[in-house]
N, C-alpha and C positions, 0 to 999 in steps of 0.2 A: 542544551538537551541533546542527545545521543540519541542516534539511530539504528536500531537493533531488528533482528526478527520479532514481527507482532506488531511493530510501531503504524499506525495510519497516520501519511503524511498528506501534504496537499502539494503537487507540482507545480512549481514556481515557472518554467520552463517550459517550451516546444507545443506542438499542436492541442498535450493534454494540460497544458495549464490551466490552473483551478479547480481540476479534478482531484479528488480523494486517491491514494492509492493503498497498500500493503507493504510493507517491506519483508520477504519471506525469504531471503537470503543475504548474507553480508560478505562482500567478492572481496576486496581488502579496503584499506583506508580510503579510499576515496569513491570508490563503485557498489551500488546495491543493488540487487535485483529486486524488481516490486511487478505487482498485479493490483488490478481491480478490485474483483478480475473483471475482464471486457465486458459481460453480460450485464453487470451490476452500475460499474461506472464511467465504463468508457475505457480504462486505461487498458493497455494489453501487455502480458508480460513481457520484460525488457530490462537490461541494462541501464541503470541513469546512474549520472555522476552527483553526490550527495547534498552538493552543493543548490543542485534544485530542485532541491527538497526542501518544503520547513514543516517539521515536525510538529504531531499535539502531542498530545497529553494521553490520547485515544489509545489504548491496545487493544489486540486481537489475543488468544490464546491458540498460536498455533506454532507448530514442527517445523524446523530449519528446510526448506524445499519441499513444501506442502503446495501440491497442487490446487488449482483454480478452485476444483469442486470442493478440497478442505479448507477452506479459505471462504467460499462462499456457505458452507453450511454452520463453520464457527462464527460466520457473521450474523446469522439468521439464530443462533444458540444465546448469542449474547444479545440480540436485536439490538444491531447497529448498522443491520441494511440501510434505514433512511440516511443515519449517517454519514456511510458511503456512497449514498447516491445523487447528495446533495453536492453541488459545486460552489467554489468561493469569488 
């Protein structure tokens, strides 16, 4: 499964492990920038390497470098808040 903008992954990795995130930008083959964002699940936007990510099935409908607040209102559009704010 590939990692795109829209994708909600779960971090496999570092302090937010088991948290839900976004992936709202893709840096190159191996770096994506993701968000929560903070307010929602914890995660705060950042750099990860792809590797600790494992992706669902889950998208979001959002813009390549779509900030926190569009990010958290297409979540709330598609009501998948709880989804996001649930940890694994």
């Amino acid at each position: 499964m590939s990692v795109h903008v829209g994708s909600i992954c779960i971090k496999k990795r570092g302090r937010e492990a088991g948290r839900q995130c976004v992936v709202i930008d893709v840096i190159d083959e191996s770096f994506v920038l993701v968000t929560g964002p903070r307010t929602l699940s914890g995660v705060k936007r950042r750099r990860v390497n792809i590797t600790h990510l494992e992706p669902t099935q889950i998208e979001l409908k959002i813009t390549q470098g779509a900030s926190d607040e569009d990010v958290l209102a297409a979540a709330e559009l598609e009501g998948k808040t709880a989804k996001l704010k649930s940890t694994v």
